[in-house]
PQR file with spaces between the fields and no chain letter, atoms N, CA, C, O and H, PARSE charges and radii, in Angstrom:
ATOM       1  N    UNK     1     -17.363   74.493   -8.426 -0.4000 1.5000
ATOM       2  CA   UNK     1     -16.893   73.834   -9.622 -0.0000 2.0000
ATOM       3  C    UNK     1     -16.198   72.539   -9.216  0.5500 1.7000
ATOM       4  O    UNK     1     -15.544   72.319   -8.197 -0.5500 1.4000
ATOM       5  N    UNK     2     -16.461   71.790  -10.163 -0.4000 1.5000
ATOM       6  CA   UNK     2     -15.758   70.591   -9.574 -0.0000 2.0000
ATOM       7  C    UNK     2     -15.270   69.739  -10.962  0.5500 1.7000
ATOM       8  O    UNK     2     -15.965   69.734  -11.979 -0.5500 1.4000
ATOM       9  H    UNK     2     -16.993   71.969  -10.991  0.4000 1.0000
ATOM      10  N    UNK     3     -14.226   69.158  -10.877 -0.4000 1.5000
ATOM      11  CA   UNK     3     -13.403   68.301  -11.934 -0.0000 2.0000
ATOM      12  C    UNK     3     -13.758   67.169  -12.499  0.5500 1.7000
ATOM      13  O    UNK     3     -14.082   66.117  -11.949 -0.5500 1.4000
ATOM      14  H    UNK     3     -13.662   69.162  -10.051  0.4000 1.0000
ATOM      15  N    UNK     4     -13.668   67.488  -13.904 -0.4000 1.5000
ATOM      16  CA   UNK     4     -14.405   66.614  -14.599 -0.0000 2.0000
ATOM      17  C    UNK     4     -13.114   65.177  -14.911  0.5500 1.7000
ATOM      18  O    UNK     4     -11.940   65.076  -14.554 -0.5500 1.4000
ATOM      19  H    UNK     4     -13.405   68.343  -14.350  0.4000 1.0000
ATOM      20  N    UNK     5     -14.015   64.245  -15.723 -0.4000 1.5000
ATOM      21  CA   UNK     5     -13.231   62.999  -15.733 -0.0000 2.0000
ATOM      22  C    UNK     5     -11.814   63.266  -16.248  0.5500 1.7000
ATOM      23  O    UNK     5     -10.893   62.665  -15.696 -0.5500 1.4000
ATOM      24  H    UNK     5     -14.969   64.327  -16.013  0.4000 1.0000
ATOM      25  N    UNK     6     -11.430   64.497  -17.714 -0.4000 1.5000
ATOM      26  CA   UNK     6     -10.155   64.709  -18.006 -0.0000 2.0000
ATOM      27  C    UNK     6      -9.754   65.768  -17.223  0.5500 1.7000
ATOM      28  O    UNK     6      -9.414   66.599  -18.064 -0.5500 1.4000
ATOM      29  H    UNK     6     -12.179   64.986  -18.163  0.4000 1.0000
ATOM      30  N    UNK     7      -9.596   66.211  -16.239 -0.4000 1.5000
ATOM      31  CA   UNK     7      -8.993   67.330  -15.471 -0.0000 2.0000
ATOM      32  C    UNK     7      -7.483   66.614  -15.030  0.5500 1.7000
ATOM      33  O    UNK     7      -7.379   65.473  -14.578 -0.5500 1.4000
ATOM      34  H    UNK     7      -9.872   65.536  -15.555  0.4000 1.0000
ATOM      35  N    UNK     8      -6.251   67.642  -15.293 -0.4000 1.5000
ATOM      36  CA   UNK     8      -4.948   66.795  -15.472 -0.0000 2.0000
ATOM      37  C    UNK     8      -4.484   68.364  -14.528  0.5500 1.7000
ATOM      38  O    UNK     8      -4.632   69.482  -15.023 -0.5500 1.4000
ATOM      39  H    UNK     8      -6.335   68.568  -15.660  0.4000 1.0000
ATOM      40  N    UNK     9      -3.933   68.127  -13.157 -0.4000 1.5000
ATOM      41  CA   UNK     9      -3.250   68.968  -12.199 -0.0000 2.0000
ATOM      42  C    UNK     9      -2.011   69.741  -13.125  0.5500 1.7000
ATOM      43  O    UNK     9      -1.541   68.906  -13.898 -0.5500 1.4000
ATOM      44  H    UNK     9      -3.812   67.219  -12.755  0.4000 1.0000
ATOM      45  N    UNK    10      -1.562   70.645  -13.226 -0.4000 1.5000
ATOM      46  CA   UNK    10      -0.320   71.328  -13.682 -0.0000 2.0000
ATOM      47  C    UNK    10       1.022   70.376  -13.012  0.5500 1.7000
ATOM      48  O    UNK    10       0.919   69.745  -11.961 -0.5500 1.4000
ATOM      49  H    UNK    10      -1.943   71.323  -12.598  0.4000 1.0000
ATOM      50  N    UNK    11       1.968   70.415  -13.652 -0.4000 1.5000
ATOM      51  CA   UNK    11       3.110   70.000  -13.304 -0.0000 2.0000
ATOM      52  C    UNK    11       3.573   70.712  -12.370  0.5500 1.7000
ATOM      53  O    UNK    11       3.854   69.975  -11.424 -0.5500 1.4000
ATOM      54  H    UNK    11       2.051   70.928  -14.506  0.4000 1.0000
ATOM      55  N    UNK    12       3.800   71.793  -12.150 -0.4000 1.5000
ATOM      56  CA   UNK    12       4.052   72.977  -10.995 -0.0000 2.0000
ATOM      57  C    UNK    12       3.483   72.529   -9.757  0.5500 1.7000
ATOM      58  O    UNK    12       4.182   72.512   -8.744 -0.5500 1.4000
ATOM      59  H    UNK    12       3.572   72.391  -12.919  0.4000 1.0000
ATOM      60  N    UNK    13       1.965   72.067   -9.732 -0.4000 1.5000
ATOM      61  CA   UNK    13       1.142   71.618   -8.609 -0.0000 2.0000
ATOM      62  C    UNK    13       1.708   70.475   -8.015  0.5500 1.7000
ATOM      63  O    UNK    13       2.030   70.435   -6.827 -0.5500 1.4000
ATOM      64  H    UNK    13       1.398   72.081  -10.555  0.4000 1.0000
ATOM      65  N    UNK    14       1.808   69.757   -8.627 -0.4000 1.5000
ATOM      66  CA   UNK    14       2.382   68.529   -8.226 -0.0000 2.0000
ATOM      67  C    UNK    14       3.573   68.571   -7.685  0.5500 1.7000
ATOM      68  O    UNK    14       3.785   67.846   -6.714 -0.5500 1.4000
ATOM      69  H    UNK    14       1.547   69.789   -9.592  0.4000 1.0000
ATOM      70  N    UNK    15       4.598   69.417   -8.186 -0.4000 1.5000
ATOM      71  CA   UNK    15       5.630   69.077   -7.887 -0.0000 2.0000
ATOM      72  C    UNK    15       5.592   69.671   -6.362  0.5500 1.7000
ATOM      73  O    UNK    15       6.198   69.019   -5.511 -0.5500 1.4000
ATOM      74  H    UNK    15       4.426   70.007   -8.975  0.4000 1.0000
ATOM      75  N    UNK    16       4.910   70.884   -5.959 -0.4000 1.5000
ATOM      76  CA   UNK    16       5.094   71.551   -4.901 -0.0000 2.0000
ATOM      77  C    UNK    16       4.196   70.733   -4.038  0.5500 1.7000
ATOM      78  O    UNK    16       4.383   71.494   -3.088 -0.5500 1.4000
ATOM      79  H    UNK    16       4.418   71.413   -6.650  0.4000 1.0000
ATOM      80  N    UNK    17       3.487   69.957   -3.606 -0.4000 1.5000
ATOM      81  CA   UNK    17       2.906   68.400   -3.257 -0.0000 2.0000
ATOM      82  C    UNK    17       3.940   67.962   -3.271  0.5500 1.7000
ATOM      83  O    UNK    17       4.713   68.688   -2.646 -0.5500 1.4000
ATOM      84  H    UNK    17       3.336   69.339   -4.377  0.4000 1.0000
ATOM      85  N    UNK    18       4.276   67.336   -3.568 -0.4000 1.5000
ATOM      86  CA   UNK    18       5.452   66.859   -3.611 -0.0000 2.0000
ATOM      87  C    UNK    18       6.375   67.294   -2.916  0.5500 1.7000
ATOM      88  O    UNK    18       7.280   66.499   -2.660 -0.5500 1.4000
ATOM      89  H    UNK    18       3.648   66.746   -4.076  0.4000 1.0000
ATOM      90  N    UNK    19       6.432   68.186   -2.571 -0.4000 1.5000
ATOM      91  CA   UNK    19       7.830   68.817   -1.495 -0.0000 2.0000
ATOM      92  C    UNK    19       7.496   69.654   -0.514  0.5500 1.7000
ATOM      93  O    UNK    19       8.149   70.553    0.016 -0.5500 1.4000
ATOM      94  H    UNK    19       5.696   68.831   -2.778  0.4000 1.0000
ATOM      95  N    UNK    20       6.244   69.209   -0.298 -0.4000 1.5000
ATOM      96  CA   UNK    20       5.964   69.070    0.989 -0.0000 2.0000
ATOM      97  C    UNK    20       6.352   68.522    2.405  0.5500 1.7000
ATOM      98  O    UNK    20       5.378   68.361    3.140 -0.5500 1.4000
ATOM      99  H    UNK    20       5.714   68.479   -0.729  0.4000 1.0000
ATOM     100  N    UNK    21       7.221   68.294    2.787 -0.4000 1.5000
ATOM     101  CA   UNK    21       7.474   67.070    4.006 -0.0000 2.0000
ATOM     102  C    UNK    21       7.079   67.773    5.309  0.5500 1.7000
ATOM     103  O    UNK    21       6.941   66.841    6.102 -0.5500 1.4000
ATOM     104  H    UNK    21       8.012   68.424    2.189  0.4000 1.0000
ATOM     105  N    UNK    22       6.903   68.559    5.752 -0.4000 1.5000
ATOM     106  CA   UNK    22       6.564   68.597    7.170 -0.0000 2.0000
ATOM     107  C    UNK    22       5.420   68.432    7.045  0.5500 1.7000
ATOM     108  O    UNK    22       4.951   67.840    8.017 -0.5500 1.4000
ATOM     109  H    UNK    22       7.014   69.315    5.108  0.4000 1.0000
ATOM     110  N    UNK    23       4.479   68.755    6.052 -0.4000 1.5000
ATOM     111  CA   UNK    23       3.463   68.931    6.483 -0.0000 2.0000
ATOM     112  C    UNK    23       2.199   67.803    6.829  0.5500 1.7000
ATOM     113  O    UNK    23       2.579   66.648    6.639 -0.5500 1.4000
ATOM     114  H    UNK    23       4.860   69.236    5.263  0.4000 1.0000
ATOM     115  N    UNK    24       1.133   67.888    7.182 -0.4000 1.5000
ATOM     116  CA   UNK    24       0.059   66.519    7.178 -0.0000 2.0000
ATOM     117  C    UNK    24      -0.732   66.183    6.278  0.5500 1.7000
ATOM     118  O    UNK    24      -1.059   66.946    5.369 -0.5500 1.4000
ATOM     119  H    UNK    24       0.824   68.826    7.337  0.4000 1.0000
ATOM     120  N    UNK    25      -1.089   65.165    6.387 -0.4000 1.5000
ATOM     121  CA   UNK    25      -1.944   64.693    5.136 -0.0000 2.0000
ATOM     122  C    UNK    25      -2.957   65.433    4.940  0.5500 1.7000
ATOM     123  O    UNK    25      -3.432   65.854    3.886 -0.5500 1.4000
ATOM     124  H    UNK    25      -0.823   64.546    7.126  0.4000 1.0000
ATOM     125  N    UNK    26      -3.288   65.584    6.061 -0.4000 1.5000
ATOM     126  CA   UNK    26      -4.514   67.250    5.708 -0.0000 2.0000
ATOM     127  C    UNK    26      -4.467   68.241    5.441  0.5500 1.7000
ATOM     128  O    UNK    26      -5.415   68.987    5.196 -0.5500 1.4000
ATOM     129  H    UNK    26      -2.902   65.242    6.918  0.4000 1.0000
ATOM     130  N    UNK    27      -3.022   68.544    5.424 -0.4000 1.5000
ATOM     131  CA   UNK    27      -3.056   70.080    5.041 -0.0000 2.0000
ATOM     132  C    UNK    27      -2.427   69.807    3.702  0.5500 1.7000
ATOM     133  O    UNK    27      -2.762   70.743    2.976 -0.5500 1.4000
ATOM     134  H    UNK    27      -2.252   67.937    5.623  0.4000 1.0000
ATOM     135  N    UNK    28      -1.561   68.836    2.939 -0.4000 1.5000
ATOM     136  CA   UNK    28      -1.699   68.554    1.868 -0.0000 2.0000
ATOM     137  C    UNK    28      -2.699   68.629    0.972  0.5500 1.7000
ATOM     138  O    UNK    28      -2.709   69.175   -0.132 -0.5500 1.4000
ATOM     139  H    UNK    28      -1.289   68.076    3.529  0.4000 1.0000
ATOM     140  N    UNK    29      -4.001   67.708    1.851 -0.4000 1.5000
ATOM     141  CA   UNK    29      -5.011   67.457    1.085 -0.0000 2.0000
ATOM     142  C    UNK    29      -5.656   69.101    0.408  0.5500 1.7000
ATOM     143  O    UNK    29      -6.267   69.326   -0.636 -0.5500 1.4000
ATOM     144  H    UNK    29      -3.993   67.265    2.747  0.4000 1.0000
ATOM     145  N    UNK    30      -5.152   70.139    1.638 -0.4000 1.5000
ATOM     146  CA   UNK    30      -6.699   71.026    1.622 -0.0000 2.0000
ATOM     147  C    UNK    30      -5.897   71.734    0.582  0.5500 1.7000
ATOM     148  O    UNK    30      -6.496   71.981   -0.464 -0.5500 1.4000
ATOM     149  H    UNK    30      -4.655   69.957    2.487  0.4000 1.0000
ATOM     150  N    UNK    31      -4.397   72.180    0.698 -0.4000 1.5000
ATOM     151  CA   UNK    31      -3.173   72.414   -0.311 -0.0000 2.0000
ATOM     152  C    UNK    31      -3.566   72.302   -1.589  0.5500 1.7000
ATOM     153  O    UNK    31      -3.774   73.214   -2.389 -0.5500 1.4000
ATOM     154  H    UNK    31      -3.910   71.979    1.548  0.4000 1.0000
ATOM     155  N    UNK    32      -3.669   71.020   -1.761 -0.4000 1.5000
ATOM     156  CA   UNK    32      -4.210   70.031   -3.112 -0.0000 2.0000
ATOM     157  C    UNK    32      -5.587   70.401   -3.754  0.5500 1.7000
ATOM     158  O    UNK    32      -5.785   70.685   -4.935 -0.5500 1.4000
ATOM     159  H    UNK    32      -3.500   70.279   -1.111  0.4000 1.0000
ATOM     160  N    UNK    33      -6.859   70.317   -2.335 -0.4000 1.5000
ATOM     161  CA   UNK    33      -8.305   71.578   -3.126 -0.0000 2.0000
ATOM     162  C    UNK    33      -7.876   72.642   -3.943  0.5500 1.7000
ATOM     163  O    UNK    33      -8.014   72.896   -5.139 -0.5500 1.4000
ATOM     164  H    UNK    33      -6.698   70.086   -1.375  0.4000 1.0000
ATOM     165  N    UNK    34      -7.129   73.389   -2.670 -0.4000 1.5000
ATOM     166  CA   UNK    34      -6.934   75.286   -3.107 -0.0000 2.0000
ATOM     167  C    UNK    34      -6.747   75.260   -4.538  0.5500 1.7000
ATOM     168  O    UNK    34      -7.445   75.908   -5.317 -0.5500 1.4000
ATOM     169  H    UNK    34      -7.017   73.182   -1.698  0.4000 1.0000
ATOM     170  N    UNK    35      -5.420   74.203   -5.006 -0.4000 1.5000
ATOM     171  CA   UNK    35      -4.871   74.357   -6.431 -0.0000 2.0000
ATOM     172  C    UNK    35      -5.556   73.936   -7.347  0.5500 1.7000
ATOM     173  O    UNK    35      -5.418   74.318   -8.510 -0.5500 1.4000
ATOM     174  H    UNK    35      -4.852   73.677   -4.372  0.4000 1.0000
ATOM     175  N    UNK    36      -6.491   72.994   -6.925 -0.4000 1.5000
ATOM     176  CA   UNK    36      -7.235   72.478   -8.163 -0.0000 2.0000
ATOM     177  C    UNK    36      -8.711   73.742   -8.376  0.5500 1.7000
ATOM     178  O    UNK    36      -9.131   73.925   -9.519 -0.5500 1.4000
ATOM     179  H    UNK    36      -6.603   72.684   -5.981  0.4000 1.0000
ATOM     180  N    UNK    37      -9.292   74.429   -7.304 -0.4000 1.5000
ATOM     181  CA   UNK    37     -10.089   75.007   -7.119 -0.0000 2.0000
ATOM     182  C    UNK    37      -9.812   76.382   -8.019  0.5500 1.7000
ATOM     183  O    UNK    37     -10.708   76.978   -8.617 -0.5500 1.4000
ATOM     184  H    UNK    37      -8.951   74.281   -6.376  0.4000 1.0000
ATOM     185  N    UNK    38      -8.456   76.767   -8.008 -0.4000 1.5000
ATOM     186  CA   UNK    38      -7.569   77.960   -8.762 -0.0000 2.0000
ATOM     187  C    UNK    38      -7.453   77.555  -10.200  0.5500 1.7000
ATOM     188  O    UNK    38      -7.747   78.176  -11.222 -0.5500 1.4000
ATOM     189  H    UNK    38      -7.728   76.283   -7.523  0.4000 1.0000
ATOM     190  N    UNK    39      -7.079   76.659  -10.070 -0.4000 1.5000
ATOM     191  CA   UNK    39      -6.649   75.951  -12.086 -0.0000 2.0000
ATOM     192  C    UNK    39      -8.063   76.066  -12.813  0.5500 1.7000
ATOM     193  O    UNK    39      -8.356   76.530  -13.915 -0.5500 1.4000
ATOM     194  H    UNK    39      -6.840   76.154   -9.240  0.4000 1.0000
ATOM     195  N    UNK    40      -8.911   75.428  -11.716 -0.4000 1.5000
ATOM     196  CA   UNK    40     -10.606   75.609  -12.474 -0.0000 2.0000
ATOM     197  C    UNK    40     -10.762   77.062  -12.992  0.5500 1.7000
ATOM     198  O    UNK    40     -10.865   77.389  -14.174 -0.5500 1.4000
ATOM     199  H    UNK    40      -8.673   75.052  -10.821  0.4000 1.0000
ATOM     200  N    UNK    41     -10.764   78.017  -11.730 -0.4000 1.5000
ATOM     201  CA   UNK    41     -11.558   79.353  -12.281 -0.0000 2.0000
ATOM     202  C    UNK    41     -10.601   79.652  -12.630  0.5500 1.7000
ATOM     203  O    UNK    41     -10.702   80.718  -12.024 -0.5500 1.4000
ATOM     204  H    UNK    41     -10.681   77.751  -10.770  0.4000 1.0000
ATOM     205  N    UNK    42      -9.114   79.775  -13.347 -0.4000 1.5000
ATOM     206  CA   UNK    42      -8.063   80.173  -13.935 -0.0000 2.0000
ATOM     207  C    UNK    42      -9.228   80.151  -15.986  0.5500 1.7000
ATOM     208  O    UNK    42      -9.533   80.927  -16.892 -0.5500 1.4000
ATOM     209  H    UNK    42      -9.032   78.909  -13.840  0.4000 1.0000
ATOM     210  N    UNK    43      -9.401   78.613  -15.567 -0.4000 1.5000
ATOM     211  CA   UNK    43      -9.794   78.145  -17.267 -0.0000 2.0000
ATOM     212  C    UNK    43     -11.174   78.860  -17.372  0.5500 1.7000
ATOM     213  O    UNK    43     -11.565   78.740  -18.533 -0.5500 1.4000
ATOM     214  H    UNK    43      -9.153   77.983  -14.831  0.4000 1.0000
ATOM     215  N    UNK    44     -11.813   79.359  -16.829 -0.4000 1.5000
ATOM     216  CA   UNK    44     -13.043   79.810  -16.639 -0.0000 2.0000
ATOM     217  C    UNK    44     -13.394   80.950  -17.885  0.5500 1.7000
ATOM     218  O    UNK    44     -12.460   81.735  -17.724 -0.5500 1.4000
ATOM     219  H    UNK    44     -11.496   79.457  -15.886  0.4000 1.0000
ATOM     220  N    UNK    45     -14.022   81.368  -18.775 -0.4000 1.5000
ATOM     221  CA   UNK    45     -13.996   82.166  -20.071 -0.0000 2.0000
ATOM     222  C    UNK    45     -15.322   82.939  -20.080  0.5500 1.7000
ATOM     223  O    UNK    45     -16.412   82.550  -20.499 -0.5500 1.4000
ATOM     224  H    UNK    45     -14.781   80.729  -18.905  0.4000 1.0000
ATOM     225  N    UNK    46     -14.952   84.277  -19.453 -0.4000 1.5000
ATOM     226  CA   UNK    46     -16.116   85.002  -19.245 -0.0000 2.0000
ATOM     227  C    UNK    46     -16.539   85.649  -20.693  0.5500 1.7000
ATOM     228  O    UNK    46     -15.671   86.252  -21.324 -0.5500 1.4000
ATOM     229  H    UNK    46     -14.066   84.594  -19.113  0.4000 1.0000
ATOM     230  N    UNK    47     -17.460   85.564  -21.060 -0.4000 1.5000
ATOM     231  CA   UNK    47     -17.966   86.000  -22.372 -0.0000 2.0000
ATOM     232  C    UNK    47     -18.468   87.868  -22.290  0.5500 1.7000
ATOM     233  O    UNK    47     -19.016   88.491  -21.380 -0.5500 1.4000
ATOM     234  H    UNK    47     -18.164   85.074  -20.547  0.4000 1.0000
ATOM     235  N    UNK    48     -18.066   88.241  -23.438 -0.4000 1.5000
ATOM     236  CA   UNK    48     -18.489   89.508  -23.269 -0.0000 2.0000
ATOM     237  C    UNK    48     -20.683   89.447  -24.070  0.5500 1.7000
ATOM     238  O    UNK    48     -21.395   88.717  -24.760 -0.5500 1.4000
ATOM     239  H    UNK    48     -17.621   87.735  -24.176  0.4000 1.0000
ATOM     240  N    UNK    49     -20.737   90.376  -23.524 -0.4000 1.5000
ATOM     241  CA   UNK    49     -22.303   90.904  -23.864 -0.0000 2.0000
ATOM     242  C    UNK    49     -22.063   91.209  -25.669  0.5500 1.7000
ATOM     243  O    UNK    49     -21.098   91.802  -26.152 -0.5500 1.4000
ATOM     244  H    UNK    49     -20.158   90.968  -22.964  0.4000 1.0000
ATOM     245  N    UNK    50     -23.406   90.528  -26.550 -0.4000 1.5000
ATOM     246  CA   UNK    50     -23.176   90.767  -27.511 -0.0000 2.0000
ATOM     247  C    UNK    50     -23.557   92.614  -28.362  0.5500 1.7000
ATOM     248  O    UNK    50     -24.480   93.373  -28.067 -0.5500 1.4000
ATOM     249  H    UNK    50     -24.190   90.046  -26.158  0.4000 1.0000
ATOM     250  N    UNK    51     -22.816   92.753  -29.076 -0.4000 1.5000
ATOM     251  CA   UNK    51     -22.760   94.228  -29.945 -0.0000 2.0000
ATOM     252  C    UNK    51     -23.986   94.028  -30.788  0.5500 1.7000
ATOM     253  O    UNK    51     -24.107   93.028  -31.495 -0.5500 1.4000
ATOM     254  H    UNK    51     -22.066   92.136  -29.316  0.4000 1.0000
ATOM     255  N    UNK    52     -25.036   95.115  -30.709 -0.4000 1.5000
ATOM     256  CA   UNK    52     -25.876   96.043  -31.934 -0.0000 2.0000
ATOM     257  C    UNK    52     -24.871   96.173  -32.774  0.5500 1.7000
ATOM     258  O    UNK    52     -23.915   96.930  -32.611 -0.5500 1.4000
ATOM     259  H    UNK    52     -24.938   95.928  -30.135  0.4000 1.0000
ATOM     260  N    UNK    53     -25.108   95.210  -33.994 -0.4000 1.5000
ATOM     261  CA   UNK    53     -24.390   95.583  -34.979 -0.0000 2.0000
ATOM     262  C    UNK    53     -24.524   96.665  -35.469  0.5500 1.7000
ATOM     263  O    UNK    53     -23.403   97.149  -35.623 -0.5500 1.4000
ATOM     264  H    UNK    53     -25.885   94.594  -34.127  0.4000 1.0000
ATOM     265  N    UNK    54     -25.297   97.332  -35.810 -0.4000 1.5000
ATOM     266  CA   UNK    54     -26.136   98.618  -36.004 -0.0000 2.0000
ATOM     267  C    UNK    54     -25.893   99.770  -35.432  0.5500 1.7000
ATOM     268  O    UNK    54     -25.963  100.726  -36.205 -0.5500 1.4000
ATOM     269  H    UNK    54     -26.208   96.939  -35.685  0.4000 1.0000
ATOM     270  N    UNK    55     -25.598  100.040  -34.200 -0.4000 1.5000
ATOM     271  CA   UNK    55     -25.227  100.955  -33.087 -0.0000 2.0000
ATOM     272  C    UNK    55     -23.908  101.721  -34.116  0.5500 1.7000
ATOM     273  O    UNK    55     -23.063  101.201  -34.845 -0.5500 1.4000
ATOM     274  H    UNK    55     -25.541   99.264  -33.572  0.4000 1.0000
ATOM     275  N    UNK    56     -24.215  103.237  -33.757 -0.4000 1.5000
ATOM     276  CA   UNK    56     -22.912  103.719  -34.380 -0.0000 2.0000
ATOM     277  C    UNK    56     -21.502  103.734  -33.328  0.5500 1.7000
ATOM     278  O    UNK    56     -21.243  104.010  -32.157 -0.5500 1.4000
ATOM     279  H    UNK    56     -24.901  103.659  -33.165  0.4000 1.0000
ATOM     280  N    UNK    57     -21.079  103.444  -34.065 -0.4000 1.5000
ATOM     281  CA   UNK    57     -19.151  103.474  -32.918 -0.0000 2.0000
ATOM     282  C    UNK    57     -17.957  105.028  -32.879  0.5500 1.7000
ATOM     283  O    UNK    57     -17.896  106.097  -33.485 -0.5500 1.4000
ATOM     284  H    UNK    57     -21.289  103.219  -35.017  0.4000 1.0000
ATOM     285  N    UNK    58     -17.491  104.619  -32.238 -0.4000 1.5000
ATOM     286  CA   UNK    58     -16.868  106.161  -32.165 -0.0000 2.0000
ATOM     287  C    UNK    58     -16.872  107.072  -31.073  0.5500 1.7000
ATOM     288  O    UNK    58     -17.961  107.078  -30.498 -0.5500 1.4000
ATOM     289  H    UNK    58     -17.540  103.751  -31.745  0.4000 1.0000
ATOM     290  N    UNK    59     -15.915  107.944  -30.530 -0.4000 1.5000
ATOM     291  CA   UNK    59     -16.480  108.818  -29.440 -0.0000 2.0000
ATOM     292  C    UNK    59     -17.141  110.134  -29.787  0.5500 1.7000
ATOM     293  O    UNK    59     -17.290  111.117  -29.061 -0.5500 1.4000
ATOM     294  H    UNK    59     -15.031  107.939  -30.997  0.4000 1.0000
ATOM     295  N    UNK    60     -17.485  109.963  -30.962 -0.4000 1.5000
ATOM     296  CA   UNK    60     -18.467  111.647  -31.112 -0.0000 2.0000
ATOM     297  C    UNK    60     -19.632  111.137  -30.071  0.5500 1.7000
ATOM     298  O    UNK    60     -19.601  110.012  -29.574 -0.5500 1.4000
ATOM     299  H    UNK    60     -17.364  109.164  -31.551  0.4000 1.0000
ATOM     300  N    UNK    61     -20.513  111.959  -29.841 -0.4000 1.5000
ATOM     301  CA   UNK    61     -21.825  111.849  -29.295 -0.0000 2.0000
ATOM     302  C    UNK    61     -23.070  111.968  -30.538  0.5500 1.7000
ATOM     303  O    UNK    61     -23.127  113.042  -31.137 -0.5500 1.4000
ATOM     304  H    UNK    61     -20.538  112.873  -30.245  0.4000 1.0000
ATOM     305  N    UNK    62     -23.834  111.116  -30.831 -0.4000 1.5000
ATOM     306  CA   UNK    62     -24.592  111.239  -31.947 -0.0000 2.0000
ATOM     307  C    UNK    62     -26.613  111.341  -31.556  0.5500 1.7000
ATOM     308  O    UNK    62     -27.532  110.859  -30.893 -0.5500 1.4000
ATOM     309  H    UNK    62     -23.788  110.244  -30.344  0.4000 1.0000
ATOM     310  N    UNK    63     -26.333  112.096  -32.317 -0.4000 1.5000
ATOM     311  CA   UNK    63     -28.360  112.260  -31.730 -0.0000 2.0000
ATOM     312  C    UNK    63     -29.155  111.309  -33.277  0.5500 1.7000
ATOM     313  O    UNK    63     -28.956  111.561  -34.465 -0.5500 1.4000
ATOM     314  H    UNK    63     -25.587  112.487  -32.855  0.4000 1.0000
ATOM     315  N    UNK    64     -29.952  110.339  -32.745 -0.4000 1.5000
ATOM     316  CA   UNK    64     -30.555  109.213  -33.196 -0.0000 2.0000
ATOM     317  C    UNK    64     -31.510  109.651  -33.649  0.5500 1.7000
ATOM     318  O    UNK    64     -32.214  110.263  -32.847 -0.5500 1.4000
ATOM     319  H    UNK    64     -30.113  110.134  -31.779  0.4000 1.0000
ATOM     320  N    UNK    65     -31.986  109.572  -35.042 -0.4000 1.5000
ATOM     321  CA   UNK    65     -33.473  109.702  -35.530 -0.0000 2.0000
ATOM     322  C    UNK    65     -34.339  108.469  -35.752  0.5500 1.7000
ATOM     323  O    UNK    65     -34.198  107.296  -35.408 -0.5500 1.4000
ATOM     324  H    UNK    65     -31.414  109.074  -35.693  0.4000 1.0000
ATOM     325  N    UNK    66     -35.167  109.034  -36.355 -0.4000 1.5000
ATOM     326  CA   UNK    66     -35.761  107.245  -37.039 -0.0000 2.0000
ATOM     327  C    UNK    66     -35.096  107.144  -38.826  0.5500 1.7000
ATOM     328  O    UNK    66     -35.032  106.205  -39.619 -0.5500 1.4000
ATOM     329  H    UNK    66     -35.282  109.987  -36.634  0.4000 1.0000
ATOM     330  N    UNK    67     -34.802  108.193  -38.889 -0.4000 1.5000
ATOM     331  CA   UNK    67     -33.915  108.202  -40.593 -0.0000 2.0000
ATOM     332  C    UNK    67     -32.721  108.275  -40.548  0.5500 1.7000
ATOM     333  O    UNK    67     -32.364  108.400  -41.720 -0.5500 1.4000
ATOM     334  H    UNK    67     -34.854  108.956  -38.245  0.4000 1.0000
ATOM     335  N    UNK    68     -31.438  108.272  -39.590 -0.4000 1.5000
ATOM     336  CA   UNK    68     -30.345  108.740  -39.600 -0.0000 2.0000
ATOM     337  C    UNK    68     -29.579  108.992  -38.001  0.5500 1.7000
ATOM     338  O    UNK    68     -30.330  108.976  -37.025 -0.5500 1.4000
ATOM     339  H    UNK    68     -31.728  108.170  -38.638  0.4000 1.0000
ATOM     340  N    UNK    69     -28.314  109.184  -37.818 -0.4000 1.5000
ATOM     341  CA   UNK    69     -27.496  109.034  -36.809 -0.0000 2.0000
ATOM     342  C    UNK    69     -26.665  110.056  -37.406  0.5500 1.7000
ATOM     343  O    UNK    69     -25.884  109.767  -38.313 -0.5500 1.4000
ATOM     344  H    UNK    69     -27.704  109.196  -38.611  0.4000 1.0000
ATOM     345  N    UNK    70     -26.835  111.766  -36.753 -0.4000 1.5000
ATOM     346  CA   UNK    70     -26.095  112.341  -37.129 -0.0000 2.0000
ATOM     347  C    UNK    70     -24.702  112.902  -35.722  0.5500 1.7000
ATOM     348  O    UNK    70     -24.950  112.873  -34.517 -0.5500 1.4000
ATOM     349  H    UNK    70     -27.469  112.000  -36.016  0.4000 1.0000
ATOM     350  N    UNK    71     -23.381  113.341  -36.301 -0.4000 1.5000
ATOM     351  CA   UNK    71     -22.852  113.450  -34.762 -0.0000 2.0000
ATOM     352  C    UNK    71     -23.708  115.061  -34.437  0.5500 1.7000
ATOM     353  O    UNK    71     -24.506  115.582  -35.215 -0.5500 1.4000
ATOM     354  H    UNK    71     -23.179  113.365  -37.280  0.4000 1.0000
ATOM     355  N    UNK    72     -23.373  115.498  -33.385 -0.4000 1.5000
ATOM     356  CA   UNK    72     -23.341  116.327  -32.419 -0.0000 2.0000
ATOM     357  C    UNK    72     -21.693  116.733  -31.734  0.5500 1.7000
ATOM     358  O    UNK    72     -21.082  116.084  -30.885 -0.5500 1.4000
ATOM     359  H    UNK    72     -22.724  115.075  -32.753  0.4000 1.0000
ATOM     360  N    UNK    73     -21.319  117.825  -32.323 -0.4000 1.5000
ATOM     361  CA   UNK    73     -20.174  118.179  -31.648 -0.0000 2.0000
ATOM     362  C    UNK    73     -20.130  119.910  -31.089  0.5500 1.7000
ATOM     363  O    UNK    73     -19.152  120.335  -30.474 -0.5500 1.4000
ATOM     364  H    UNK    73     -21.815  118.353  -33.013  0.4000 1.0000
């Protein structure tokens, strides 16, 4: 995944960049991937599988005809 033209870092991110001092520009940098790489699949919106409207609901167990859905208990 990679960041599109409006992608805006968290304030949190930055600031901890930011207060960084020992460290190197490279390990900043790779610092700086990890978080943006996390914020991405954070926003990420897994969709559920759509419902048989039709399907009966409920935890009985039901035996299916071609005329009817009766339970079974």
């Amino acid at each position: 995944m990679k960041p599109g033209k409006t992608f805006k870092m968290s304030k949190t991110t930055k600031r901890m960049i930011a207060l960084m001092k020992k460290s190197t520009a490279e390990q900043r940098n790779q610092f700086k991937r990890m978080m943006i790489d996390a914020q991405l699949c954070s926003e990420v919106v897994v969709k559920a599988p759509t419902r048989d409207r039709n399907a009966p609901r409920g935890t009985s167990n039901y035996t299916v005809t071609e005329t009817s859905a009766v339970s079974v208990d």
